[in-house]
KOLGU-978221 format. One record per residue (C-alpha): x, y, z. Coordinates in nm, 2 decimals. Example, Ala and Ser with C-alpha at 12.3 -4.5 7.8 and 13.67 -1.06 7.14 Angstrom:
2
{{1.23, -0.45, 0.78}}
{{1.37, -0.11, 0.71}}
***
This chain:
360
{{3.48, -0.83, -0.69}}
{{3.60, -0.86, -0.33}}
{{3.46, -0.49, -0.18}}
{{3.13, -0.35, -0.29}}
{{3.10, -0.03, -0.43}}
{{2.92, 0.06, -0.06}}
{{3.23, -0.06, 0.14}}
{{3.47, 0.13, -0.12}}
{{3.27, 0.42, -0.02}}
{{3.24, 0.43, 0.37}}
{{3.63, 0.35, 0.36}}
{{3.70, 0.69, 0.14}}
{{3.45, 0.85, 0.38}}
{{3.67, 0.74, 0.73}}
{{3.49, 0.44, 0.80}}
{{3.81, 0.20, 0.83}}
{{3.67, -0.14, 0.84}}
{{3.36, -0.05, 0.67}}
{{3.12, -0.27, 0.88}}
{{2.80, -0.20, 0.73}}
{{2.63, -0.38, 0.95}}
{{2.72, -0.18, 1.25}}
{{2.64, 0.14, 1.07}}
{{2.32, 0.04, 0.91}}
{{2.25, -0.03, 1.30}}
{{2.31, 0.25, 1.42}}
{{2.16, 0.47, 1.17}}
{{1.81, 0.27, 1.26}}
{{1.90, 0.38, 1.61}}
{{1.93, 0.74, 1.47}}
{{1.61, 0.72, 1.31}}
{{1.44, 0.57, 1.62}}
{{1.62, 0.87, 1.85}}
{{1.46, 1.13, 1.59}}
{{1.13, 1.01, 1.58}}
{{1.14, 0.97, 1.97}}
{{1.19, 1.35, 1.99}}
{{0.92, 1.43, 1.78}}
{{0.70, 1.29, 1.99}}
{{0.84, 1.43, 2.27}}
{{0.82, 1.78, 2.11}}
{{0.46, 1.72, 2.01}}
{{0.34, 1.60, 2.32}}
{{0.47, 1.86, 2.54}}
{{0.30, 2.17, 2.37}}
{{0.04, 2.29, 2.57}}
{{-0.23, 2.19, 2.35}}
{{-0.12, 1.86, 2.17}}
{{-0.24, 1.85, 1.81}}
{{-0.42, 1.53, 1.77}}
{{-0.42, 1.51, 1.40}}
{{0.00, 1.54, 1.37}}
{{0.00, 1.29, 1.59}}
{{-0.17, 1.05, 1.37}}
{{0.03, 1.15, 1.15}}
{{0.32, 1.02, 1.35}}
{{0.17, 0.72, 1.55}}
{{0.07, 0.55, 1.21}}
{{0.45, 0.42, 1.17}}
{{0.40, 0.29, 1.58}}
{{0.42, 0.44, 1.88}}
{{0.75, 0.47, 2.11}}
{{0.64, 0.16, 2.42}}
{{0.71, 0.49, 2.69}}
{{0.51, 0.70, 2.59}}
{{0.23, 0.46, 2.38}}
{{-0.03, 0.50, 2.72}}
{{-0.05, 0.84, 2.68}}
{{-0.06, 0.88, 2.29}}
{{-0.33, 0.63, 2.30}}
{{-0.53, 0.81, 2.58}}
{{-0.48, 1.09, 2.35}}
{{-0.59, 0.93, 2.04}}
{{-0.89, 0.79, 2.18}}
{{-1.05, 1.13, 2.30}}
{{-1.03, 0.96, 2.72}}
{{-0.75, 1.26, 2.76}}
{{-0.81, 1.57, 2.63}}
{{-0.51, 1.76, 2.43}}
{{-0.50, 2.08, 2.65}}
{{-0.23, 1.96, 2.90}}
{{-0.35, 2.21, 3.17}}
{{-0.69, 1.98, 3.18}}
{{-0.53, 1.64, 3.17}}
{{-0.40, 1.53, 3.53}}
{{-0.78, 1.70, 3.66}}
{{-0.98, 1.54, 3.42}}
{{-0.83, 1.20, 3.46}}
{{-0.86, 1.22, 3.81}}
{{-1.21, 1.29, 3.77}}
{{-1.25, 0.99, 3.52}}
{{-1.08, 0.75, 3.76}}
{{-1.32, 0.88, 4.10}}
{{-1.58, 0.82, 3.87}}
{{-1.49, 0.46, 3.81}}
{{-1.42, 0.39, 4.19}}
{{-1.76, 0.49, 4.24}}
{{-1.88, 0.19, 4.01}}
{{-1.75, -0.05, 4.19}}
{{-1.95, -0.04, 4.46}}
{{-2.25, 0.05, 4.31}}
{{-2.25, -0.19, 4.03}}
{{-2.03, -0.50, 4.13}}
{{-1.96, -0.56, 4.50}}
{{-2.30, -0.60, 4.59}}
{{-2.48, -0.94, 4.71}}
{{-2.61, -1.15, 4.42}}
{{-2.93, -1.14, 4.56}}
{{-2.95, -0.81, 4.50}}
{{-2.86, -0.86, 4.09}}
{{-3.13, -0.93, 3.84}}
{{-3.11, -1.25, 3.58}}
{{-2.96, -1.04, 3.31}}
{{-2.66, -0.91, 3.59}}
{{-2.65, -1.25, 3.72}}
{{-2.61, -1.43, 3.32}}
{{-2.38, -1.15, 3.26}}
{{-2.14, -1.19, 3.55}}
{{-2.14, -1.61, 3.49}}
{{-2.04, -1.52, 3.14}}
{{-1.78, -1.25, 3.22}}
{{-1.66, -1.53, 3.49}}
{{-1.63, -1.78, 3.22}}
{{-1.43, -1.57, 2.97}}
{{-1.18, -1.42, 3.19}}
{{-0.97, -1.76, 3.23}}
{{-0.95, -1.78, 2.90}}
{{-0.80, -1.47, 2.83}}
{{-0.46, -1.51, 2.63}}
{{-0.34, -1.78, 2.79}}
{{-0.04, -1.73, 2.61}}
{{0.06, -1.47, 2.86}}
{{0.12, -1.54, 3.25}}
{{0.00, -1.18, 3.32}}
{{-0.36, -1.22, 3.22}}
{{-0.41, -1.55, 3.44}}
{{-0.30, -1.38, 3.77}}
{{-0.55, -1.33, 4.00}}
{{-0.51, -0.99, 4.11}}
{{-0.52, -0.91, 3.73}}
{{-0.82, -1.16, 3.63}}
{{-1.04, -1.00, 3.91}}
{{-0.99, -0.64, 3.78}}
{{-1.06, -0.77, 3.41}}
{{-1.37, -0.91, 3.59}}
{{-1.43, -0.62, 3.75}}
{{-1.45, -0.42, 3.41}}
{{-1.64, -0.62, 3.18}}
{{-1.88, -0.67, 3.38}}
{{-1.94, -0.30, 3.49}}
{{-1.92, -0.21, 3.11}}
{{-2.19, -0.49, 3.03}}
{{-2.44, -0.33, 3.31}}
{{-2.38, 0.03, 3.22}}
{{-2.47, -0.09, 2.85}}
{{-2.77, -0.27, 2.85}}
{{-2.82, -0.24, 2.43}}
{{-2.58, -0.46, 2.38}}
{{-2.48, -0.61, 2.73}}
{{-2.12, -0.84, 2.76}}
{{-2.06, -1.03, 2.45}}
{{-1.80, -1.29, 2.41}}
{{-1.46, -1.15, 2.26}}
{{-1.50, -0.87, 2.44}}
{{-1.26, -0.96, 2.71}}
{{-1.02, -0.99, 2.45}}
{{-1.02, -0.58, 2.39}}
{{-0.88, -0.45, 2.69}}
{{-0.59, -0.67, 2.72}}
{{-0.41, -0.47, 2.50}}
{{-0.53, -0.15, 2.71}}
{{-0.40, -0.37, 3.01}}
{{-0.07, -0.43, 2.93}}
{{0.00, -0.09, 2.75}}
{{-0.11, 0.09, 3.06}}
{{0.04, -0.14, 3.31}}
{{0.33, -0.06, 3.18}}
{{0.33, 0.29, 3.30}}
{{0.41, 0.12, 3.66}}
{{0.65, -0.18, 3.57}}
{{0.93, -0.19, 3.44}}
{{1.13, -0.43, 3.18}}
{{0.92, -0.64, 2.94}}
{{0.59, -0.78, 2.97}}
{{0.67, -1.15, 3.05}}
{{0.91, -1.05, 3.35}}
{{0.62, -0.84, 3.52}}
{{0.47, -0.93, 3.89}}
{{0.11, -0.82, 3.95}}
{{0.32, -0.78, 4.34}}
{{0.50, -0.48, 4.26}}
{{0.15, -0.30, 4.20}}
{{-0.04, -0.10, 4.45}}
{{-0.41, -0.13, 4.48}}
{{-0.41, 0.24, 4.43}}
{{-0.20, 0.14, 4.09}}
{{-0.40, -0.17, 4.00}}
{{-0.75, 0.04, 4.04}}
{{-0.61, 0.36, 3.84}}
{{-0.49, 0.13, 3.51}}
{{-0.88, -0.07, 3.51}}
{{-1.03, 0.28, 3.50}}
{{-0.80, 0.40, 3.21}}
{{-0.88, 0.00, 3.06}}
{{-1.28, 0.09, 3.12}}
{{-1.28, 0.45, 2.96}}
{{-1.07, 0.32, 2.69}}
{{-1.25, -0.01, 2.63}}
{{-1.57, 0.27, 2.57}}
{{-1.42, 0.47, 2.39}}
{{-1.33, 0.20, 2.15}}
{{-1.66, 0.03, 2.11}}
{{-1.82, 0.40, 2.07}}
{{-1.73, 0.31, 1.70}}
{{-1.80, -0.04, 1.66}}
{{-2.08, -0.09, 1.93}}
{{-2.28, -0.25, 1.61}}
{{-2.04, -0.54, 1.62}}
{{-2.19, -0.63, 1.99}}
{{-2.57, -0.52, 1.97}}
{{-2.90, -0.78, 1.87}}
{{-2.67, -1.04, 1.63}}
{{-2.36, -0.88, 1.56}}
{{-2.47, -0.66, 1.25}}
{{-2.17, -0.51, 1.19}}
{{-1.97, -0.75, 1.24}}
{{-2.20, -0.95, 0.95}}
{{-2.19, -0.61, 0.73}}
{{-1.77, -0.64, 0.80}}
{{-1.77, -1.06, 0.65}}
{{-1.95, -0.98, 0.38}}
{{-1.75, -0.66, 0.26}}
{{-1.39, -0.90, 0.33}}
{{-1.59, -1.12, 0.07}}
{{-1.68, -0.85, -0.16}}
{{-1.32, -0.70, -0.17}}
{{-1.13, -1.06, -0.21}}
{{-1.39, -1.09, -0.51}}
{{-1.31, -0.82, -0.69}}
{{-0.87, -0.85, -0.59}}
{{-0.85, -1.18, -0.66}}
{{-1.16, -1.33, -0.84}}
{{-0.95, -1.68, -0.86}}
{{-0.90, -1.68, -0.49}}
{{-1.27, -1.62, -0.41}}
{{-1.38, -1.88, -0.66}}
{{-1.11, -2.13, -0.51}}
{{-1.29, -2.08, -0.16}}
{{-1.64, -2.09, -0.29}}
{{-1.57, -2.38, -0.49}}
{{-1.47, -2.58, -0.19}}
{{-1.78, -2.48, -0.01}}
{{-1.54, -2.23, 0.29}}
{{-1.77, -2.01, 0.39}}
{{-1.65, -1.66, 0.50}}
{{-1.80, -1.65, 0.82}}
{{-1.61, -1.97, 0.90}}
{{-1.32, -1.80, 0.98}}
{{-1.35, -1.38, 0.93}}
{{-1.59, -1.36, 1.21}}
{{-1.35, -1.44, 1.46}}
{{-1.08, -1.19, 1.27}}
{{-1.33, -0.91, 1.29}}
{{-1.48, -1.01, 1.65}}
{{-1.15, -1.01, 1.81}}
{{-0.97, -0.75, 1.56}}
{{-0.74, -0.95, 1.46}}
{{-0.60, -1.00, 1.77}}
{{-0.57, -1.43, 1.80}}
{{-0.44, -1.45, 1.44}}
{{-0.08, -1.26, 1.56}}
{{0.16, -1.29, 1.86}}
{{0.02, -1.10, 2.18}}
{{0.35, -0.93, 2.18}}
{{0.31, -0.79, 1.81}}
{{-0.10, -0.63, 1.99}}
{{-0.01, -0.29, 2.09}}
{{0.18, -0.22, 1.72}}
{{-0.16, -0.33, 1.56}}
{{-0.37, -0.10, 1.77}}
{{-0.17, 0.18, 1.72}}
{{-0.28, 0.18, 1.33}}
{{-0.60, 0.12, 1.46}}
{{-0.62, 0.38, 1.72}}
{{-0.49, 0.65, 1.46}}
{{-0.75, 0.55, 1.22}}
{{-1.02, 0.69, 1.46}}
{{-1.35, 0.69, 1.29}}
{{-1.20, 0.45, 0.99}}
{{-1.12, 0.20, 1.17}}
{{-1.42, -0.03, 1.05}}
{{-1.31, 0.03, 0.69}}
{{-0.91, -0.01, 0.76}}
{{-1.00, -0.38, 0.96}}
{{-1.16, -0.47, 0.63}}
{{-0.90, -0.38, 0.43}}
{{-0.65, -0.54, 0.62}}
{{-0.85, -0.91, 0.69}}
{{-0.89, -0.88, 0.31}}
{{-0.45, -0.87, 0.31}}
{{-0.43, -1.09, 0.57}}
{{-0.59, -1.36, 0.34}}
{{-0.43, -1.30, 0.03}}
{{-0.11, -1.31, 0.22}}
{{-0.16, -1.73, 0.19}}
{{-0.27, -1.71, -0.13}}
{{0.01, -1.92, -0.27}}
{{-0.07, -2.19, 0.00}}
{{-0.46, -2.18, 0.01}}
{{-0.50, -2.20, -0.38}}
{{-0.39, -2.55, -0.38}}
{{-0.55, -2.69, -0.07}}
{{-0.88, -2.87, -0.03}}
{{-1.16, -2.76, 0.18}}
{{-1.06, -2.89, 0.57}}
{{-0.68, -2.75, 0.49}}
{{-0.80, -2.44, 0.41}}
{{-1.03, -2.41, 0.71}}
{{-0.77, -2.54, 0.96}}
{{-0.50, -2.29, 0.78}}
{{-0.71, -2.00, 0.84}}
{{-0.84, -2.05, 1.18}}
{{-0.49, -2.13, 1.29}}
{{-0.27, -1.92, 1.05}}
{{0.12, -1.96, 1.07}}
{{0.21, -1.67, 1.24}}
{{0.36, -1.75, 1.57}}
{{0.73, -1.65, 1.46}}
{{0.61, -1.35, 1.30}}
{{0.80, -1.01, 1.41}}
{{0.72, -0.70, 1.42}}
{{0.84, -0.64, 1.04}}
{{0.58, -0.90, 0.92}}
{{0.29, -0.70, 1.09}}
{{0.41, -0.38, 1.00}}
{{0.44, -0.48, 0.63}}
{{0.02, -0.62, 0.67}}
{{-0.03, -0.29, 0.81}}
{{0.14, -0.11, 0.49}}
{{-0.08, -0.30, 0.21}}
{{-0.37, -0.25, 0.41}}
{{-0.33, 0.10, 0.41}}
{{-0.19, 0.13, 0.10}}
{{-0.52, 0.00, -0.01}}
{{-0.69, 0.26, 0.17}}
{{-0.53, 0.53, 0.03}}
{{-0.62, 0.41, -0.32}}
{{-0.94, 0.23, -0.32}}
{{-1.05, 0.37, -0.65}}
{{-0.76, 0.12, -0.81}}
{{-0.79, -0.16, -0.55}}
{{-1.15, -0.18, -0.69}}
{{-1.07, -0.15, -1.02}}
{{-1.33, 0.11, -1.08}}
{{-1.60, -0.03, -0.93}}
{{-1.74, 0.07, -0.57}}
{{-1.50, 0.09, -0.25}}
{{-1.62, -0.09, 0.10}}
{{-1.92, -0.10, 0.20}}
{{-2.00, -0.15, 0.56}}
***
C-alpha cells in the first residue's frame, strides 16, 4: 500500500503533494498562535482573572509574556491593571531601600549571624548552575548576592539555607528576559542598565518570597517539611509500586539519599536548566498545592527508571538517581512528567488504591 489513507485524503482535499509533515507543522504553529491570543486576550482585561489563567498556564506559558503571568500567578502583581505599573514601582523603591540598609554597610557593623550568613551566601553563589555562563557573570553573581543575603536578614526564622540560591535563577532568567533579546545562552549582562539589573533582583526578591511563603517549612530549624515531603515520596512509591519500594529497601537506598536534594532544589538539578521555567510554570499555577504536586511528581520521576533501577544493585542505584539521565531530555519528556504527575493529582483516590492520599 504505497499512500496512506491520510495522504489519499489531504490530496482529495487540495493538498497536492500531501506533505504531512509540513502540515502537521504548521497546524502546531496554529495551535501555538491560538493559545498565544488567549493569553493575550486574558491579560489585557482590566482585571485579569487569576484562576483562568491557571487554567491556561498549566499546559506552559508563552516565553514573552511568562514574567508577567508569573508575577501574576504569584500574587507580587496584582490583577487590576490600573494598580500594576504603581504598585511595582512601589515594590522595586522598596527594595532599593534595602540595599543600603541591610547590605552595603561595613562588616563591622554586621552581627555573627549577618556575617555567617553573607560567607555562606558568598560560597553558594559560584556555584550556581554552572551549566549556564549567565549565572557566573559578575554583574549577575553580585545581584544574586545581593538578594539572598537581604532575604536571609529580613527572615531571621529560618535565615539563608543552602539550595536556596538555586530558586531565583529561574526568576532571573525569566525576568531578564524582559530586557534581552534572543535566547538565554547568547545574552551579555553589558546590554543591561544598572537601572535594568536593580529592577529584575527586586522582581527576583518579591518573587523568591513569595515562593517560600508556601514552603518556608522546608528552610526553618531542620528542614521539617522537606522531611514530611521524603517520607510521603516513600509512602506513595509504597503503595504504586510495592515491588519497587521493596527493591530499594532491600538494597539498604535510603530515601533521603537522594529525594532530599529533589525536594530541596525542586527538582531543578535533575533536568536541563533550559527545560526550568516550563517546570515552574506547573508549579506556579498550582499555588497553594504545590507541596502536594512536587510529591506526586518526585514519586513519577522515580518510577520513570523503574525498568532500569529494578535490576541494579545498591551503588548503581544511588549513582542513577543522584545523576539521572536526563541531559538530552526536551521539552516533551518534561511535559509528559508533568502530565502523570498531575494526572495523579486529579485522581488520588485511585493512585492510592483506596487507601489515604499524601500526607505532608
Amino acid at each position: 500500500d504505497e499512500h496512506s489513507s491520510a495522504d489519499i485524503l489531504l490530496r482529495r482535499n487540495g493538498h497536492p503533494s500531501a506533505d504531512l509533515g509540513s502540515i502537521a507543522s504548521g497546524h502546531v504553529v496554529d495551535q501555538q498562535q491560538h493559545r498565544v491570543a488567549r493569553f493575550a486576550k486574558l491579560l489585557d482585561e482590566s482585571v485579569v482573572d487569576l484562576d483562568a489563567l491557571r487554567k491556561l498556564a498549566w499546559s506552559g506559558i508563552p516565553p514573552d509574556i511568562r514574567p508577567e503571568c508569573w508575577k501574576l500567578l504569584l500574587g507580587y502583581m496584582p490583577p487590576a491593571k490600573s494598580r500594576q505599573a504603581a504598585s511595582m514601582a512601589r515594590k522595586r523603591a522598596e527594595y532599593m531601600e534595602m540595599v543600603p540598609q541591610w547590605y552595603d554597610v561595613p562588616n563591622s557593623e554586621r552581627t555573627e549571624e549577618e556575617l555567617s550568613a553573607l560567607r555562606q551566601v558568598q560560597v553558594d553563589v559560584p556555584r550556581t548552575t554552572p551549566s549556564v555562563p549567565l549565572f557566573q557573570e559578575p554583574l549577575i553573581q553580585k545581584g544574586l548576592e545581593r538578594l539572598l543575603y537581604i532575604w536571609g536578614v529580613r527572615h531571621p526564622a529560618s535565615g539563608y539555607v543552602q539550595g536556596m540560591n538555586d530558586l531565583v535563577t529561574p526568576f532571573l532568567a525569566v525576568f531578564l528576559g524582559e530586557y534581552l533579546p534572543g535566547p538565554l545562552e547568547q545574552w551579555q549582562p553589558e546590554q543591561l542598565t544598572e537601572e535594568m539589573l536593580l529592577a529584575v533582583e527586586a522582581d527576583c526578591y518579591w518573587c523568591l518570597c513569595k515562593l517560600i511563603e508556601g514552603i518556608q517549612d522546608h528552610y526553618t530549624d531542620s528542614q521539617q517539611g522537606i522531611q514530611r515531603a521524603v517520607w510521603a515520596i516513600k509512602e506513595n512509591v509504597t503503595l504504586r509500586d510495592k515491588a519497587m519500594a521493596d527493591k530499594l529497601e532491600s538494597e539498604g537506598v535510603d530515601f533521603i539519599q537522594f529525594a532530599w536534594r529533589w525536594v530541596n532544589c525542586l527538582l531543578m538539578r535533575e533536568v536541563p536548566f533550559i527545560l526550568t521555567p516550563r517546570l515552574w510554570d506547573n508549579y506556579l499555577v498550582e499555588g497553594t498545592g504545590m507541596r502536594d504536586y512536587l510529591v506526586l511528581l518526585c514519586v513519577e520521576f522515580l518510577l520513570q527508571w523503574r525498568t532500569e533501577l529494578i535490576t541494579m544493585e545498591f551503588q548503581e542505584i544511588i549513582m542513577w538517581l543522584q545523576k539521572p539521565p536526563t541531559s538530552d531530555w526536551t521539552e516533551k519528556e518534561l511535559v509528559q512528567l508533568l502530565s502523570r504527575a498531575s494526572y495523579h493529582s486529579i485522581d488520588k483516590s485511585k493512585m492510592m488504591g483506596g487507601e489515604k492520599a499524601i500526607e505532608l
